[in-house]
C-alpha beads as a LAMMPS data file, in Angstrom:
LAMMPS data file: protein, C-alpha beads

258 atoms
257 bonds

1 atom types
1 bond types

-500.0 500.0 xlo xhi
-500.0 500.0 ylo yhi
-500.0 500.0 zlo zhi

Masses

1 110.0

Atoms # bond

1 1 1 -23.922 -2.362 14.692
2 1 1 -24.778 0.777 12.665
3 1 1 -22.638 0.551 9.343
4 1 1 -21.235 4.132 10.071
5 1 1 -20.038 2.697 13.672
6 1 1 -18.703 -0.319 11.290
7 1 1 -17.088 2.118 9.128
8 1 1 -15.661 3.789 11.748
9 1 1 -11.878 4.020 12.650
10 1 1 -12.191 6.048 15.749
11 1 1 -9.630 5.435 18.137
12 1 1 -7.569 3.161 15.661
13 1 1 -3.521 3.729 15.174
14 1 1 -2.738 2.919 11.628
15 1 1 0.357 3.105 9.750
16 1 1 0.969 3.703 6.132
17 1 1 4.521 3.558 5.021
18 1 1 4.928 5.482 1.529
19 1 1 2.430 7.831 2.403
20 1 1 3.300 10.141 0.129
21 1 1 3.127 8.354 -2.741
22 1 1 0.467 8.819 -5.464
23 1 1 -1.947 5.945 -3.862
24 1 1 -0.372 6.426 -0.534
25 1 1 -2.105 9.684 -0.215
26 1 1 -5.228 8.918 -1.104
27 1 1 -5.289 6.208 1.214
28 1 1 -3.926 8.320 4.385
29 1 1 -6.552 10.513 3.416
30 1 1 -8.991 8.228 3.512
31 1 1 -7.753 6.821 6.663
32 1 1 -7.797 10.046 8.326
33 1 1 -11.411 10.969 6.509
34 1 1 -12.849 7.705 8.687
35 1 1 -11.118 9.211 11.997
36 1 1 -8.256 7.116 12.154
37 1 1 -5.269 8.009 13.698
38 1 1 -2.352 8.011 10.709
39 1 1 1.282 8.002 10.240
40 1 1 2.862 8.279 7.221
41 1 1 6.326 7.117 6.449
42 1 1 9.087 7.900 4.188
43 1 1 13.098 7.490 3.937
44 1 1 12.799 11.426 4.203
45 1 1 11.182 12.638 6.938
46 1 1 10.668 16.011 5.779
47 1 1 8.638 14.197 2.742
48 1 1 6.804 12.530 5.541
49 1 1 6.354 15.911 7.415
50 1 1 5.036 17.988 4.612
51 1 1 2.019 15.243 4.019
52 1 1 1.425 15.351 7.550
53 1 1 1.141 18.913 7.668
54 1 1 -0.865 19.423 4.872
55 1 1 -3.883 17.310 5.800
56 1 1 -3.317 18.676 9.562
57 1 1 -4.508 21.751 8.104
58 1 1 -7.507 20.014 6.465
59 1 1 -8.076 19.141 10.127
60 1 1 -7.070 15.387 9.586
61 1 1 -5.137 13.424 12.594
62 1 1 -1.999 13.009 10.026
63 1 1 1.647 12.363 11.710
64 1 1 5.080 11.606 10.518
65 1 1 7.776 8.933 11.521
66 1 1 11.184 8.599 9.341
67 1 1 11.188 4.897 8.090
68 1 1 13.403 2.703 5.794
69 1 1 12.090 -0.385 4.996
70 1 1 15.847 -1.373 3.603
71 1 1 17.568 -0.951 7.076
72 1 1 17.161 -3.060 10.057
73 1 1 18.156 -0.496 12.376
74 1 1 15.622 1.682 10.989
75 1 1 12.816 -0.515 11.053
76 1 1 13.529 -1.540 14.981
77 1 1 13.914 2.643 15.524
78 1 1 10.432 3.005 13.871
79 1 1 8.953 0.150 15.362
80 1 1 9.863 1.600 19.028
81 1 1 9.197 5.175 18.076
82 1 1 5.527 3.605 17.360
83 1 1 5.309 2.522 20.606
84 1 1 6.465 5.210 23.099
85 1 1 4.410 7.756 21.109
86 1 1 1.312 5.646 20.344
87 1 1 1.421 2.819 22.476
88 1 1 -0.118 0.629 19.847
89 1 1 -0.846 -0.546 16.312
90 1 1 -4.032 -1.514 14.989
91 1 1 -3.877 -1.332 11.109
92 1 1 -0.783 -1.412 8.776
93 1 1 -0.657 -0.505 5.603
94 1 1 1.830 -2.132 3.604
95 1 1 2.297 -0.076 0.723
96 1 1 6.428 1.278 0.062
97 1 1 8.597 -0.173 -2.719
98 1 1 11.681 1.210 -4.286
99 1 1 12.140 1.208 -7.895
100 1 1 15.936 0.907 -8.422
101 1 1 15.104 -1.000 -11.780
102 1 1 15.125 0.668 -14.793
103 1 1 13.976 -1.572 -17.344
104 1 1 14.305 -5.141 -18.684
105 1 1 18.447 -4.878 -19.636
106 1 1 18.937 -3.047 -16.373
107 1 1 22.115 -4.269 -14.573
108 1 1 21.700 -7.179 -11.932
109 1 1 22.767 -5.099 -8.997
110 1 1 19.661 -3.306 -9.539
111 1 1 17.339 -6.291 -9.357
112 1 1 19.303 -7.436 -6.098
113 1 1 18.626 -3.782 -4.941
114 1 1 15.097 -3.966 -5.134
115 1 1 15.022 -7.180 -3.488
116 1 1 17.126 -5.754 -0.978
117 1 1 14.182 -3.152 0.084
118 1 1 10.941 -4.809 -1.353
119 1 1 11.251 -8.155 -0.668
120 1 1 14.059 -8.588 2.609
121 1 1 13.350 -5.489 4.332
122 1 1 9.507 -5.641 3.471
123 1 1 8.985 -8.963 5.051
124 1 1 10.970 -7.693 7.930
125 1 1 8.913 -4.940 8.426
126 1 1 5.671 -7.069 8.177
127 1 1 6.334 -9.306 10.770
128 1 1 7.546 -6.393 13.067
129 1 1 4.304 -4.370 12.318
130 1 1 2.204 -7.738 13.186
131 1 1 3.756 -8.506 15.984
132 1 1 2.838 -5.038 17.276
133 1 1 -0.956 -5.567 15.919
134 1 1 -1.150 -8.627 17.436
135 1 1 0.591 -6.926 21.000
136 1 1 -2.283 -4.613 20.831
137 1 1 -4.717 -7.076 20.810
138 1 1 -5.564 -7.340 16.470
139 1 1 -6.343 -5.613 13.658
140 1 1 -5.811 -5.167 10.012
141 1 1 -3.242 -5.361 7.408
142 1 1 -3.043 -4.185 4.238
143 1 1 -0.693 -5.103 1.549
144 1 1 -0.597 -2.908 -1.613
145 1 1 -0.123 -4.948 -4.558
146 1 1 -0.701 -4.531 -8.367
147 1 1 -2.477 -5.704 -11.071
148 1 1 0.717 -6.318 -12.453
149 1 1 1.342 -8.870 -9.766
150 1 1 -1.303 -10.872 -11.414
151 1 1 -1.033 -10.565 -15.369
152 1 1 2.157 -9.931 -17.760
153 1 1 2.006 -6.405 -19.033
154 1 1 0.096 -5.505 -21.959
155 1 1 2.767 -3.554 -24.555
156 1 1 -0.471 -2.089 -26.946
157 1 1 -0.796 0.342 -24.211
158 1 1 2.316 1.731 -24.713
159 1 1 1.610 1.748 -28.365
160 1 1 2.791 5.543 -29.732
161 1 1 4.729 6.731 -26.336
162 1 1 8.286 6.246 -25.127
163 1 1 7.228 4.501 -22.398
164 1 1 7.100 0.406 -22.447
165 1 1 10.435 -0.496 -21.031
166 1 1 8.702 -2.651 -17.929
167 1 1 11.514 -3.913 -15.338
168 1 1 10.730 -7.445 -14.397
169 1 1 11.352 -6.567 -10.524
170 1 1 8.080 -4.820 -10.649
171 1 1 6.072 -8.124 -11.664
172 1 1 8.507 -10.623 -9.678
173 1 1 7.749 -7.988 -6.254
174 1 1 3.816 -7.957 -6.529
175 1 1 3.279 -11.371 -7.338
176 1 1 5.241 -12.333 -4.608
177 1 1 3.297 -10.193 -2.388
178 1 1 0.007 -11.714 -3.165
179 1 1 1.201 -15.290 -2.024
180 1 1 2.587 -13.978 0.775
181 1 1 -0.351 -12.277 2.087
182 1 1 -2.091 -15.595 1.789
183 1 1 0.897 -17.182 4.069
184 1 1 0.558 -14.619 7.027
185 1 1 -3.089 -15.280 6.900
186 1 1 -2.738 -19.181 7.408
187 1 1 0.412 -18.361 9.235
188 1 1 -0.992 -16.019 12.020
189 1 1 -4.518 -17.643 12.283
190 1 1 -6.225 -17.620 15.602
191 1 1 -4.334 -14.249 16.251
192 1 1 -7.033 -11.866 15.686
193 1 1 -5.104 -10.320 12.553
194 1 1 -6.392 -10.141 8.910
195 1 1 -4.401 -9.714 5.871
196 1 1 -5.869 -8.668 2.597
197 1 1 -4.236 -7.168 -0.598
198 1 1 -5.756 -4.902 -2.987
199 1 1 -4.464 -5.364 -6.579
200 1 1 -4.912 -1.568 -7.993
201 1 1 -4.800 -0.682 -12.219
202 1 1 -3.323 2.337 -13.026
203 1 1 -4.055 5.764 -11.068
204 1 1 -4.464 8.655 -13.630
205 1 1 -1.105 10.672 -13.695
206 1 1 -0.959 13.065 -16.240
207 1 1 -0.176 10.323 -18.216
208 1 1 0.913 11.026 -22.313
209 1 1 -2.322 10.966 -24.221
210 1 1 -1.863 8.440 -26.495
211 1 1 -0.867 6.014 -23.773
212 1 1 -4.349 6.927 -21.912
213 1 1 -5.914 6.467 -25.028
214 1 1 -4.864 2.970 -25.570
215 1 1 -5.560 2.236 -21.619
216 1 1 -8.831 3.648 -21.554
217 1 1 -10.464 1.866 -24.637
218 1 1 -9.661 -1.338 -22.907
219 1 1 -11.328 -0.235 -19.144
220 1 1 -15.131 -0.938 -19.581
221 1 1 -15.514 2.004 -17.299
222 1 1 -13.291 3.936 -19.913
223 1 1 -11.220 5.458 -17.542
224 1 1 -7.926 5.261 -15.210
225 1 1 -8.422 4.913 -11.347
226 1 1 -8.812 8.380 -9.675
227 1 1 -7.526 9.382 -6.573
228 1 1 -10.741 8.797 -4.366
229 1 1 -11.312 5.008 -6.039
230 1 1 -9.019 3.082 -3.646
231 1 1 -10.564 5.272 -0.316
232 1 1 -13.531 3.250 0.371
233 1 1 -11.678 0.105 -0.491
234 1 1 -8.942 0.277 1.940
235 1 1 -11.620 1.676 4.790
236 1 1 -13.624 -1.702 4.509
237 1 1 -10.360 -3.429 5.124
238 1 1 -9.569 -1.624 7.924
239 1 1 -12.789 -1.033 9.392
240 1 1 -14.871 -3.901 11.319
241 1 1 -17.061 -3.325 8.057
242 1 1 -14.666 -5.791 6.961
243 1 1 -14.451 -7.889 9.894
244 1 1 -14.970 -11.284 8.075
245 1 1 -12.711 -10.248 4.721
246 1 1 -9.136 -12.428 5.182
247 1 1 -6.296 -14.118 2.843
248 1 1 -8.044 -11.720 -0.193
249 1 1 -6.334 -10.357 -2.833
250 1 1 -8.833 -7.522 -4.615
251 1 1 -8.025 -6.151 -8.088
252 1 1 -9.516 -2.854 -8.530
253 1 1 -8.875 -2.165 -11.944
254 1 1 -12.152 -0.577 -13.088
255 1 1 -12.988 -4.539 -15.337
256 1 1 -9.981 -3.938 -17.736
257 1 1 -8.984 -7.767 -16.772
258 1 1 -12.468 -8.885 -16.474

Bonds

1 1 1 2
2 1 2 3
3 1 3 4
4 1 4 5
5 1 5 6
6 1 6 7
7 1 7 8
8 1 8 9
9 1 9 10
10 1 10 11
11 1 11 12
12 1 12 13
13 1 13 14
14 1 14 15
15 1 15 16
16 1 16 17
17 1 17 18
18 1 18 19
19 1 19 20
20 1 20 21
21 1 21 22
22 1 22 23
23 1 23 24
24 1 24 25
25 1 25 26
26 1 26 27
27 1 27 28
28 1 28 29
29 1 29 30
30 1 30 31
31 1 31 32
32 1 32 33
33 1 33 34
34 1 34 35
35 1 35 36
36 1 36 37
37 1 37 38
38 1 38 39
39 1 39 40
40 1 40 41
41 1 41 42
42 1 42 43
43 1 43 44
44 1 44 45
45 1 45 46
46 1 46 47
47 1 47 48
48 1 48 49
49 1 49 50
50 1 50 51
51 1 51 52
52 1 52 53
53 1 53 54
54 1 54 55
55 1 55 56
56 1 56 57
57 1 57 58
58 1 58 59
59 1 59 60
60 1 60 61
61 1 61 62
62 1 62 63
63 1 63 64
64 1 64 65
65 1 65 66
66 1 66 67
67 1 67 68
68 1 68 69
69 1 69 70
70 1 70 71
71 1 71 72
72 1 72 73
73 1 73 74
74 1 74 75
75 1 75 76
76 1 76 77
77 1 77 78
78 1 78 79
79 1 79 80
80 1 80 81
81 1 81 82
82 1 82 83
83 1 83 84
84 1 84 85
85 1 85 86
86 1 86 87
87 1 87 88
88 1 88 89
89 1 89 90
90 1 90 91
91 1 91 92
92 1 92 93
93 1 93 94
94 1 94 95
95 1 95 96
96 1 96 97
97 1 97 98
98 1 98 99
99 1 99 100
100 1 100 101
101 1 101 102
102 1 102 103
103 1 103 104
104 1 104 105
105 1 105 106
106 1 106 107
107 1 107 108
108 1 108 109
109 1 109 110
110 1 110 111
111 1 111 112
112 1 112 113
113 1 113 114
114 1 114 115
115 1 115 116
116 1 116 117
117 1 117 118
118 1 118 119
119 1 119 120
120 1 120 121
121 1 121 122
122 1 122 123
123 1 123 124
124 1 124 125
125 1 125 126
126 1 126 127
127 1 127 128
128 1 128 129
129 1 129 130
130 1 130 131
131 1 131 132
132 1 132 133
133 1 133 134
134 1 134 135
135 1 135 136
136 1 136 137
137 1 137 138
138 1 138 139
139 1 139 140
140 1 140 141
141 1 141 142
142 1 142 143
143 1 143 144
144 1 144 145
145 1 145 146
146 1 146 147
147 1 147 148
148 1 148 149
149 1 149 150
150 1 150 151
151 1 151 152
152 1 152 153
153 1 153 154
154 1 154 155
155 1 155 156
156 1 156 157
157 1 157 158
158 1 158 159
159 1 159 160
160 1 160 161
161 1 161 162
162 1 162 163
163 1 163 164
164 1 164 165
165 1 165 166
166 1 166 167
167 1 167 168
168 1 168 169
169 1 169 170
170 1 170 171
171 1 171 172
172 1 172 173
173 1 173 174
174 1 174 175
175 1 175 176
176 1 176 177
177 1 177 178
178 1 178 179
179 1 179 180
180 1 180 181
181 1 181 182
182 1 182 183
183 1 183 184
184 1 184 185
185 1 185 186
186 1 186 187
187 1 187 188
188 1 188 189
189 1 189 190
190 1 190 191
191 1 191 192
192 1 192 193
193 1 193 194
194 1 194 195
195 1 195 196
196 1 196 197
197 1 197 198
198 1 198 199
199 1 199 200
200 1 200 201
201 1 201 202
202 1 202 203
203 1 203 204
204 1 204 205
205 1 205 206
206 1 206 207
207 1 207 208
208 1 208 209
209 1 209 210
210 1 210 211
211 1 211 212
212 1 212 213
213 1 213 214
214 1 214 215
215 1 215 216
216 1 216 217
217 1 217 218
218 1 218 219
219 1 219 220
220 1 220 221
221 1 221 222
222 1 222 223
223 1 223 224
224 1 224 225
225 1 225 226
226 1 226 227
227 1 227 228
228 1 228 229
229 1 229 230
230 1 230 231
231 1 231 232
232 1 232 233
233 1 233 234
234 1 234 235
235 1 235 236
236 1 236 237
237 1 237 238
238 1 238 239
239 1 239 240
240 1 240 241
241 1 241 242
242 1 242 243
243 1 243 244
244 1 244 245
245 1 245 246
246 1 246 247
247 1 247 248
248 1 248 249
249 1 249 250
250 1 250 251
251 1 251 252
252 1 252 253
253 1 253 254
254 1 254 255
255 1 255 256
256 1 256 257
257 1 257 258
């Protein structure tokens, strides 16, 4: 097969939930850019709506569904709505959280809130979203992770800022996700699904300068991630480009951990 055909997401339903987001909209874009078919998600469907709307004008297949990963009712609404409108699901994109965690002497009722949403309610929404890929015959998944699932933080880069205050949910949520992207690969074999994870550094955010200088110095490519980096990545994954990639977790961090 040609590797544009390979490439290729013609014809494909995907879903990214936190589409919005500042990755999340580079990768519906790139979704959409490789002719998938793409909703995007949020608690706040008007949120969702405006990102649909704006790459509909860019003449991108972009739609909107109201989603929140927290609420069982809402996932089984979502899950449906999927179904009478598209009829199937061939790629999910795992990529929402909810950062009710302010920092490491944040109360415990915050930590049990993020678990709430990014650990319960995510791995109820996984398993409903691959039951649906595996309904419609296979696909991909895609579970956004961090780089910060994998190492502990590194509190030079904060060096000169106000920033530094980590919350531990943050770690505890995207190492678990790792792991459990290699369990749903061993756990669903023989069912035509792959899971993968991609392990992204930081995204450049207007970010206070000293903290980018301190970041920077440290990336061998001497820069943050920009917002067309992850595109390419998450297209191979979802593509049959990737047909033979499964139980991965990919840091794309630009070498700072190499």
């Amino acid at each position: 097969m040609n590797v544009k055909d390979l490439l290729s997401l013609k014809g494909k339903i995907i879903v990214v939930t936190g589409g919005s987001g500042n990755y999340g909209r580079c990768m519906v874009e790139g979704l959409a850019e490789a002719d998938g078919t793409v909703i995007t998600t949020s608690r706040n469907l008007a949120t969702a709506q405006q990102t649909a709307e704006e790459f509909r004008a860019q003449g991108l297949d972009v739609h909107a569904l109201p989603l929140d990963q927290g609420e069982p009712a809402s996932v089984r609404a979502f899950k449906a709505a999927l179904q009478s409108t598209f009829g199937r699901l061939d790629v999910f994109v795992n990529n929402a959280v909810s950062r009710p965690m302010k920092g490491y002497h944040a109360p415990l009722e915050q930590f049990d809130e993020s678990m709430r949403v990014n650990a319960t309610g995510m791995v109820d929404l996984l398993r409903e979203m691959t039951d649906l890929i595996v309904q419609s015959g296979g696909g991909s998944v895609i579970n956004i992770s961090s780089m910060m699932g994998m190492f502990g933080p590194d509190l030079s880069n904060y060096e000169g800022t106000s920033m530094g205050d980590l919350p531990p949910d943050y770690f505890f949520h995207n190492a678990g996700l790792i792991n459990l992207n290699r369990y749903m690969a061993q756990m669903l074999a023989g069912k035509n699904v792959r899971f993968n994870c991609i392990s992204p550094g930081g995204l450049f955010n207007n970010q206070p300068e000293a903290f980018l200088h301190n970041y920077c110095k440290k990336v061998p490519l001497r820069r943050m991630a920009n917002r067309d980096d992850i595109k390419g990545l998450v297209v191979l994954l979802a593509s049959e480009a990737g047909a033979y990639i499964n139980g991965e977790n990919i840091l794309m961090d630009g070498g700072l951990n190499a």
